[in-house]
KEVOLUM-660836 format. One record per residue (C-alpha): z, x, y; residue number from 1; chain. Coordinates in nm, 4 decimals. Each point is the difference from the previous one (the first is absolute). Layout:
N
(pt (Z,X,Y),NUM,"A") ...
This chain:
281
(pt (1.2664,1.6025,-0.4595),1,"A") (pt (-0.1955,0.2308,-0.2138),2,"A") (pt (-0.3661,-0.0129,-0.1253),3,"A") (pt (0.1199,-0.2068,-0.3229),4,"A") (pt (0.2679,-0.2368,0.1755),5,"A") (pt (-0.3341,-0.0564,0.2672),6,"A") (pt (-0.2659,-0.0631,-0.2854),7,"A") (pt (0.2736,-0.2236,-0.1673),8,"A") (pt (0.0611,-0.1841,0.2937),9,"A") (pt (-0.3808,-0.0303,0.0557),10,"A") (pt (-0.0447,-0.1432,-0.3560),11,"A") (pt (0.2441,-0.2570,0.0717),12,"A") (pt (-0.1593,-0.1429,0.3521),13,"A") (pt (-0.3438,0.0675,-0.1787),14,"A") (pt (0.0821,-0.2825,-0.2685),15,"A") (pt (0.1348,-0.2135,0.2605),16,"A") (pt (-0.2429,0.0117,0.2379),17,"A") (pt (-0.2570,-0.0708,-0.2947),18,"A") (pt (0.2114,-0.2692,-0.1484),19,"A") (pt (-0.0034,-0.1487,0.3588),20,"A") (pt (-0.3521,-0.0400,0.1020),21,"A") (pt (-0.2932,-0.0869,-0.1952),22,"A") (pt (-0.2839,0.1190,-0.2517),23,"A") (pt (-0.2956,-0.0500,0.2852),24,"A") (pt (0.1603,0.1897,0.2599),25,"A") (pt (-0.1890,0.2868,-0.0466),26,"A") (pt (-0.3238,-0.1873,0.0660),27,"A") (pt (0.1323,-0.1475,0.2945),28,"A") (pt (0.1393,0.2952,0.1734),29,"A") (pt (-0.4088,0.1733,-0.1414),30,"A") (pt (-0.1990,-0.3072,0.1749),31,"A") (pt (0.1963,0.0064,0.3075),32,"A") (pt (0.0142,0.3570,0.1129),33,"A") (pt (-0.3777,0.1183,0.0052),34,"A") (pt (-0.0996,0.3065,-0.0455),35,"A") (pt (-0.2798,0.1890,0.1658),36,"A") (pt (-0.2963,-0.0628,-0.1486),37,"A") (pt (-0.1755,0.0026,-0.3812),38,"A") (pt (-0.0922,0.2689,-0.2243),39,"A") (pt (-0.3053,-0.0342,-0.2908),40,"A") (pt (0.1717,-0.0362,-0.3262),41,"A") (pt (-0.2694,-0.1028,-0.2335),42,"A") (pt (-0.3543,-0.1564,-0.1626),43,"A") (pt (0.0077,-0.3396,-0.1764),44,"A") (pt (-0.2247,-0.2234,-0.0718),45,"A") (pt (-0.0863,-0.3014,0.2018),46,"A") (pt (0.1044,-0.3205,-0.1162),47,"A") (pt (-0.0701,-0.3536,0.0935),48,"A") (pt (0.2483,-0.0074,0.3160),49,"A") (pt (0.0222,0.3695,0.1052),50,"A") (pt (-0.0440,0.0427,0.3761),51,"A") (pt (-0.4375,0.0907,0.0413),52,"A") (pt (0.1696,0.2475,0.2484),53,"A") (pt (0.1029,0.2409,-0.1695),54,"A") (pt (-0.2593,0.0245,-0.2664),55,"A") (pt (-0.1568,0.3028,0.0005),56,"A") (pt (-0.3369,-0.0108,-0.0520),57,"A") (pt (-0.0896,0.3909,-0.0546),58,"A") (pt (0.1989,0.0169,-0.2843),59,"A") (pt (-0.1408,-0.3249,-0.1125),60,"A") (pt (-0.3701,0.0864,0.0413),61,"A") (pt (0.0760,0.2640,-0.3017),62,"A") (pt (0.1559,-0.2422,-0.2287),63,"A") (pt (-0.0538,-0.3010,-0.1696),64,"A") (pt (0.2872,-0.1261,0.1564),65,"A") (pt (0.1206,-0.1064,0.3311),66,"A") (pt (0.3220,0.1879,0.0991),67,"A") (pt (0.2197,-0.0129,0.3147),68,"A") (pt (0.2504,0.2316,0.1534),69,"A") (pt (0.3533,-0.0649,-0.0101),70,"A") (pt (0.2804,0.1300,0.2451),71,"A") (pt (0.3484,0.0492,0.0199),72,"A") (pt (0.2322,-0.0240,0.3459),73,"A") (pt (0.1075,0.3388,0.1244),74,"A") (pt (0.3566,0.0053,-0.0012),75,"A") (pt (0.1698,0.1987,0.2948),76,"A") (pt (0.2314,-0.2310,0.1591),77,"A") (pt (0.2918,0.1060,0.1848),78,"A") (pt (0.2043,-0.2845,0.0447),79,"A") (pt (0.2746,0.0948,0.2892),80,"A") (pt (0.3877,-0.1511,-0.0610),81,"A") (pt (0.2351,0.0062,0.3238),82,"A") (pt (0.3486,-0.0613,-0.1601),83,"A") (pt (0.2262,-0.1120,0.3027),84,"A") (pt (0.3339,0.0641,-0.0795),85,"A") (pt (0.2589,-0.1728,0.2094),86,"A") (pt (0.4013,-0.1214,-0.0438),87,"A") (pt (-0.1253,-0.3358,-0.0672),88,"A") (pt (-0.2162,0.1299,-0.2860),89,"A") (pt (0.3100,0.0751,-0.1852),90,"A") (pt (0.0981,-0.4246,-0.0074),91,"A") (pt (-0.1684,-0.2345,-0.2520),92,"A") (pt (0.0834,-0.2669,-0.2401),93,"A") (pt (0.1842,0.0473,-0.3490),94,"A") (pt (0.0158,0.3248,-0.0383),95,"A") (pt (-0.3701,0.0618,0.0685),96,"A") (pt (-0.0315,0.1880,0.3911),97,"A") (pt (-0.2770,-0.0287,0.1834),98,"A") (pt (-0.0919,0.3794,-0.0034),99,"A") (pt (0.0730,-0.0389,-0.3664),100,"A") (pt (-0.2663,-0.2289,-0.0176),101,"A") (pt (-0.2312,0.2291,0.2090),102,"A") (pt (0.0671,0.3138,-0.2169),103,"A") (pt (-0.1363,-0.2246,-0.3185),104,"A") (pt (-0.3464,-0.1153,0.1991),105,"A") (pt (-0.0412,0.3470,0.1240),106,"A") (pt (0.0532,0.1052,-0.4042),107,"A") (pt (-0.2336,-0.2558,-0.0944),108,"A") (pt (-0.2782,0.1532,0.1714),109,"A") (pt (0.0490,0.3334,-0.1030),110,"A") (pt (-0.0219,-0.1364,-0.3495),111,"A") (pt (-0.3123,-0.2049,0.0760),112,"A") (pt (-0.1375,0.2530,0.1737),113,"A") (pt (-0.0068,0.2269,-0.2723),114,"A") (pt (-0.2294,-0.2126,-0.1645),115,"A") (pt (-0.2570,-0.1004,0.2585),116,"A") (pt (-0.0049,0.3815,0.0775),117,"A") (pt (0.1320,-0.0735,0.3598),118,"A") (pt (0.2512,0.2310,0.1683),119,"A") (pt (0.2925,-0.1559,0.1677),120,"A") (pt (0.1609,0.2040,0.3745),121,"A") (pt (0.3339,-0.1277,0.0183),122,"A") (pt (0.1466,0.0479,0.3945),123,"A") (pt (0.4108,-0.0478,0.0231),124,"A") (pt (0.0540,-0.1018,0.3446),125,"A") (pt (0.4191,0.0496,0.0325),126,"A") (pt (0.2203,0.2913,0.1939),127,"A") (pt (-0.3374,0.2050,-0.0320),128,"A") (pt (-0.3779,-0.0633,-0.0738),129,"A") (pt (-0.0276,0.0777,-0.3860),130,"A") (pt (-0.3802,0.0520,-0.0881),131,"A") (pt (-0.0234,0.0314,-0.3848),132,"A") (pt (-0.3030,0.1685,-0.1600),133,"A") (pt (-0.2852,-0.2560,-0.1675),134,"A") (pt (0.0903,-0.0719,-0.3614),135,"A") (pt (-0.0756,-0.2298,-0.2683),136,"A") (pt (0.1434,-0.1339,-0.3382),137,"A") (pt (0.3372,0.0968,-0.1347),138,"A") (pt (-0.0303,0.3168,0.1659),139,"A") (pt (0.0236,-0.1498,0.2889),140,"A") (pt (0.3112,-0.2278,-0.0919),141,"A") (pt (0.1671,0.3178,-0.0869),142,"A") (pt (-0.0703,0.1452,0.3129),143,"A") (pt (0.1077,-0.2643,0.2053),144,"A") (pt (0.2982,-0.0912,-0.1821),145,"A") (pt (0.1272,0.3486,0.0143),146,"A") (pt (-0.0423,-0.0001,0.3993),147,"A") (pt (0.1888,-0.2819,0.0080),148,"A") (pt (0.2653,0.1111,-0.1866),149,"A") (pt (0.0024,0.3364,0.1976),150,"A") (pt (0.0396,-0.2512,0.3414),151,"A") (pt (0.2828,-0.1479,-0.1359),152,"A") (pt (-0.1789,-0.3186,-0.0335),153,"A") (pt (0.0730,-0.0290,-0.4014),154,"A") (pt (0.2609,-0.0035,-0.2678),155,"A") (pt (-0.1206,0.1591,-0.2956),156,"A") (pt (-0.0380,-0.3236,-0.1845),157,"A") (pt (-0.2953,-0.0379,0.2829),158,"A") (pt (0.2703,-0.2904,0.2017),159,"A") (pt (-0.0326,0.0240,0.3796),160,"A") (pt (0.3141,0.1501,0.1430),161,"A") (pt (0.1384,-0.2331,0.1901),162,"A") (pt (0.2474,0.1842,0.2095),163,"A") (pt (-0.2455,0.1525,0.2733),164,"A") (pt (0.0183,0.1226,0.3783),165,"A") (pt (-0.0621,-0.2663,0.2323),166,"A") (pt (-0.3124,0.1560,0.1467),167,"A") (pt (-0.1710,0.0508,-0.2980),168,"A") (pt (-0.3651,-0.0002,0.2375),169,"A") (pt (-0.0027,0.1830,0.3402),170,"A") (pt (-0.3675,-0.0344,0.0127),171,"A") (pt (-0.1271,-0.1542,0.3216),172,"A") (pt (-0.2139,-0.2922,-0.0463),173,"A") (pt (-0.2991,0.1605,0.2356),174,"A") (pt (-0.0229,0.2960,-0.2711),175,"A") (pt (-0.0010,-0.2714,-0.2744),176,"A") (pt (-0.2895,-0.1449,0.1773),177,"A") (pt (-0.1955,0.3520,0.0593),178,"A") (pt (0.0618,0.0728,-0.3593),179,"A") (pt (-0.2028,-0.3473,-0.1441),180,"A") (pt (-0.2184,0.0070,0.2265),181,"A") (pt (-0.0814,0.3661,-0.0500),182,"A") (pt (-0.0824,-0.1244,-0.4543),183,"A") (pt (-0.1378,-0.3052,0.1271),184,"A") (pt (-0.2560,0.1988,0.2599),185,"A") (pt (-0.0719,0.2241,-0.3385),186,"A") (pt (-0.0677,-0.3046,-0.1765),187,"A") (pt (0.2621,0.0225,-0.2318),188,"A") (pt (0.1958,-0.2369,-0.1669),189,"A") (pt (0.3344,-0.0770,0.1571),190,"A") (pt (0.2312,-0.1936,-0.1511),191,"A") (pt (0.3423,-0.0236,0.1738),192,"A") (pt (0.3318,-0.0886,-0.1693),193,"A") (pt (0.3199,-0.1065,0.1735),194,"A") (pt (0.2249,-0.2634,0.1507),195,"A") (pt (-0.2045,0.0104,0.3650),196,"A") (pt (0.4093,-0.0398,0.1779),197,"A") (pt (-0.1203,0.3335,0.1989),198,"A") (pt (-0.3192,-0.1475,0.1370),199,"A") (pt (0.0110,-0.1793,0.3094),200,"A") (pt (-0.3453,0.0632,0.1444),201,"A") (pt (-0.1430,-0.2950,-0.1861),202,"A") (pt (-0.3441,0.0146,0.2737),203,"A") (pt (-0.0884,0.3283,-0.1872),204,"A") (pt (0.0854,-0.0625,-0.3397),205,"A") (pt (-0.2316,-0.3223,0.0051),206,"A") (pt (-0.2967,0.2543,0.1294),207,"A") (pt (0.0785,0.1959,-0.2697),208,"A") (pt (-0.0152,-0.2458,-0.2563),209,"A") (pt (-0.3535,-0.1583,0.1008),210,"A") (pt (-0.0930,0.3502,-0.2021),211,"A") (pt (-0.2226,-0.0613,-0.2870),212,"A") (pt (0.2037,0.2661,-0.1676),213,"A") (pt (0.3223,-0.0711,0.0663),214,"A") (pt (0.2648,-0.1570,-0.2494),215,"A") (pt (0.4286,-0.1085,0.1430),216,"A") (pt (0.1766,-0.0847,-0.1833),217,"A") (pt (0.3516,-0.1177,0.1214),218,"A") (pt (0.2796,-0.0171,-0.2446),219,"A") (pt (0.2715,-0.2031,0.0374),220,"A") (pt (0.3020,-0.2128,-0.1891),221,"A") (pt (0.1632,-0.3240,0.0349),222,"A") (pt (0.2327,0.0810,0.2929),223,"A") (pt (-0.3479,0.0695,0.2383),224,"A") (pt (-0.1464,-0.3453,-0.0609),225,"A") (pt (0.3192,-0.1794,0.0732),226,"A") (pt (-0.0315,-0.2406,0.2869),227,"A") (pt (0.1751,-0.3137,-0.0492),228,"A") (pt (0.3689,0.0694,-0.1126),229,"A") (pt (0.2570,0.2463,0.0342),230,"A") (pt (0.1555,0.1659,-0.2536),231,"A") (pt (0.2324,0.2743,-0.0971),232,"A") (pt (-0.1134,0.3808,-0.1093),233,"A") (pt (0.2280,0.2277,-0.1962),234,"A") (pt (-0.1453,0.3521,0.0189),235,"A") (pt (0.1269,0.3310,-0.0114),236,"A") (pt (-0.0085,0.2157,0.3337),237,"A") (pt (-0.2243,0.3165,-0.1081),238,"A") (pt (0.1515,0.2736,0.2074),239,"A") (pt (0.3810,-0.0499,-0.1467),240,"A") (pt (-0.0504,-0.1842,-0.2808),241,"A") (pt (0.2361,-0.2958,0.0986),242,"A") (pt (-0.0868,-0.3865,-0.0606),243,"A") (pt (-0.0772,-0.2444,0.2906),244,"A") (pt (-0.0336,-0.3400,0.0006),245,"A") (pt (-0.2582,-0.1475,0.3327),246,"A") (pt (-0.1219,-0.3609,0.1004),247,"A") (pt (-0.3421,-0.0158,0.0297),248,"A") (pt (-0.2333,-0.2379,0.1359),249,"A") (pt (-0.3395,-0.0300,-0.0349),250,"A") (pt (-0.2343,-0.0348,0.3050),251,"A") (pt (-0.3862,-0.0827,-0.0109),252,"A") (pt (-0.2323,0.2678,0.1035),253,"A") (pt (-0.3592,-0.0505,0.0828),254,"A") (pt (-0.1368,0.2708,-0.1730),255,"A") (pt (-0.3777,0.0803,0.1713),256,"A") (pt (-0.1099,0.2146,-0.2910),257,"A") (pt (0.0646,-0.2829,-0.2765),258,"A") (pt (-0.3755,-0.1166,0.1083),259,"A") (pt (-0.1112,0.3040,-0.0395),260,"A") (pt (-0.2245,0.0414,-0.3335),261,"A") (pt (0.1387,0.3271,-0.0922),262,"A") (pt (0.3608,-0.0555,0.0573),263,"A") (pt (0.1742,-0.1043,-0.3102),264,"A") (pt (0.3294,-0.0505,-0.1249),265,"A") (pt (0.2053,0.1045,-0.3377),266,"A") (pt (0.3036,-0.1588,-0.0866),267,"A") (pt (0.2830,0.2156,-0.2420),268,"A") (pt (0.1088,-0.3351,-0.1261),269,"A") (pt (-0.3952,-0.0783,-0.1207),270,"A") (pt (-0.1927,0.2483,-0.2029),271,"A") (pt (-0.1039,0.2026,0.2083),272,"A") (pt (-0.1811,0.2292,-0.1610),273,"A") (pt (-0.2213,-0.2787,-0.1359),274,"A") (pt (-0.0424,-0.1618,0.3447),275,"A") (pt (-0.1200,0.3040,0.1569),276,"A") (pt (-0.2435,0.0622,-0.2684),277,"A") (pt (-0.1736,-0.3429,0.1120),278,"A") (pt (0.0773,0.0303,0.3395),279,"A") (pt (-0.3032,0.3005,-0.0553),280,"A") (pt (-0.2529,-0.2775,-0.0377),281,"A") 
C-alpha cells in the first residue's frame, strides 16, 4: 500500500470511527487522563464566585480592581496501548473481528489524542514485541495503519486479514507482565486491548488491575458469552482457506477479574467505540 492508498484508507476509518462515538469524547478521554500539573495562563478579574484562592492580591493592590490568576493543565500524557494479538482475535460477530474492533479504539485515541495534546505508545504483543514510537492525531493513524499493513495484518481497504498463522503471539505471559508493570511503575497510562484467551495467571492480572492507572479492556463477541445452548459455527480454517463447520457449547466461567473495577468489556456486536468512551468515566 502506498502513502496515498494508506492516507485513503485512514480517511475512511477516520469518518467511521468519528461517526461511531460521540461529540464529548474528547472531554472525557481530557478529564480522565491527568496530566502533570498546571501552568499560569492569565489575569481576570474576580467575580462574585471566583475561588478567593487564587486571587492575587499584588496585582490587585495596583488596581482598582480585584484580579485572580487563571491556569491551564499541562498536557504530557503518555497513555501506553498493549495490543494482544492472538488466533482468537481474528473471530467476531457479522463481519466485525474482534482485533477489528481493537484497531478502531486504538484509532480513536490517536485521533483524540491529537486534540488533548496527549501522545499515544502503541505496544503489538504477537510473533515479536512491536514497540511503536509516541504519536498523536492523524499522524499517528497513518503510522499505525501503515505498520499494520506492513505485518500483514490489513487489506488495503483497512479489513483485517483474516487468513493468519495460528501463532499469531509467541509472547510469554511473564514478559507481558514485566512489560505493564514496567509503564505502570513509570506511572504511565496503560491501557491493554485484547481477547485475554492467552492469560491464565488470573492471581497476577487482578494485582495488576488494583492500579490506579491501569485500564483492560477485554474484547469479545457473541460466541464467548455463550453458556446455555449449543450451537453450530461455520468458519473458515485460516491456514488453508477451507470451510469448517464445529458444535459448540457454551460453558460458564467464573471470571475473577469481572469484579475488578478496571476490567471492562467491549462487545463487536454493541458500539463499541461508544462504550469504551464511557467506560473512561
Amino acid at each position: 500500500m502506498n502513502l496515498k492508498e494508506i492516507e485513503r484508507v485512514v480517511g475512511m476509518i477516520q469518518a467511521h470511527i468519528f461517526k461511531n462515538s460521540n461529540a464529548y469524547a474528547t472531554g472525557i478521554l481530557k478529564s480522565h487522563f491527568r496530566g502533570s500539573g498546571l501552568q499560569f495562563r492569565e489575569h481576570q478579574v474576580y467575580v462574585p464566585g471566583d475561588d478567593v484562592r487564587f486571587i492575587d492580591w499584588k496585582l490587585s493592590a495596583r488596581s482598582s480592581n480585584t484580579y485572580i490568576k487563571t491556569f491551564e493543565e499541562e498536557r504530557n500524557v503518555e497513555i501506553v496501548v498493549f495490543l494482544d494479538l492472538s488466533h482468537t482475535m481474528l473471530y467476531g460477530f457479522e463481519g466485525v473481528s474482534k482485533l477489528q474492533a481493537a484497531i478502531e479504539v486504538v484509532g480513536l485515541l490517536y485521533l483524540l489524542a491529537g486534540q488533548t495534546h496527549d501522545l499515544i505508545r502503541v505496544i503489538i504483543w504477537g510473533n515479536k514485541v512491536i514497540s511503536l514510537p509516541p504519536k498523536k492525531g492523524k499522524e499517528g493513524l497513518t503510522f499505525f495503519i501503515s505498520y499494520l499493513e506492513k505485518l500483514g495484518l490489513l487489506d488495503n481497504e483497512g479489513k483485517v486479514i483474516l487468513e493468519q498463522p495460528v501463532n499469531l503471539n509467541t509472547q510469554s505471559e511473564e514478559d507481558k507482565i514485566v512489560q505493564i508493570k514496567s509503564f505502570l511503575a513509570r506511572r504511565k497510562e496503560v491501557i491493554y486491548l485484547g481477547d485475554m484467551s492467552l492469560i491464565k495467571n488470573r492471581i497476577t492480572w487482578g494485582k495488576i488491575l488494583d492500579k490506579r492507572n491501569m485500564h483492560c479492556f477485554k474484547v469479545y463477541s457473541p460466541i464467548d458469552k455463550n453458556n446455555s445452548f449449543p450451537f453450530l459455527i461455520k468458519a473458515k480454517n485460516p491456514i488453508d482457506g477451507k470451510s469448517l463447520t464445529t458444535d459448540v457449547k457454551g460453558r460458564e466461567i467464573i471470571d475473577p477479574l469481572v469484579i475488578k473495577e478496571r476490567y471492562k468489556e467491549l462487545g463487536v456486536h454493541e458500539r463499541y467505540l461508544e462504550k469504551f468512551i464511557k467506560e473512561l468515566v
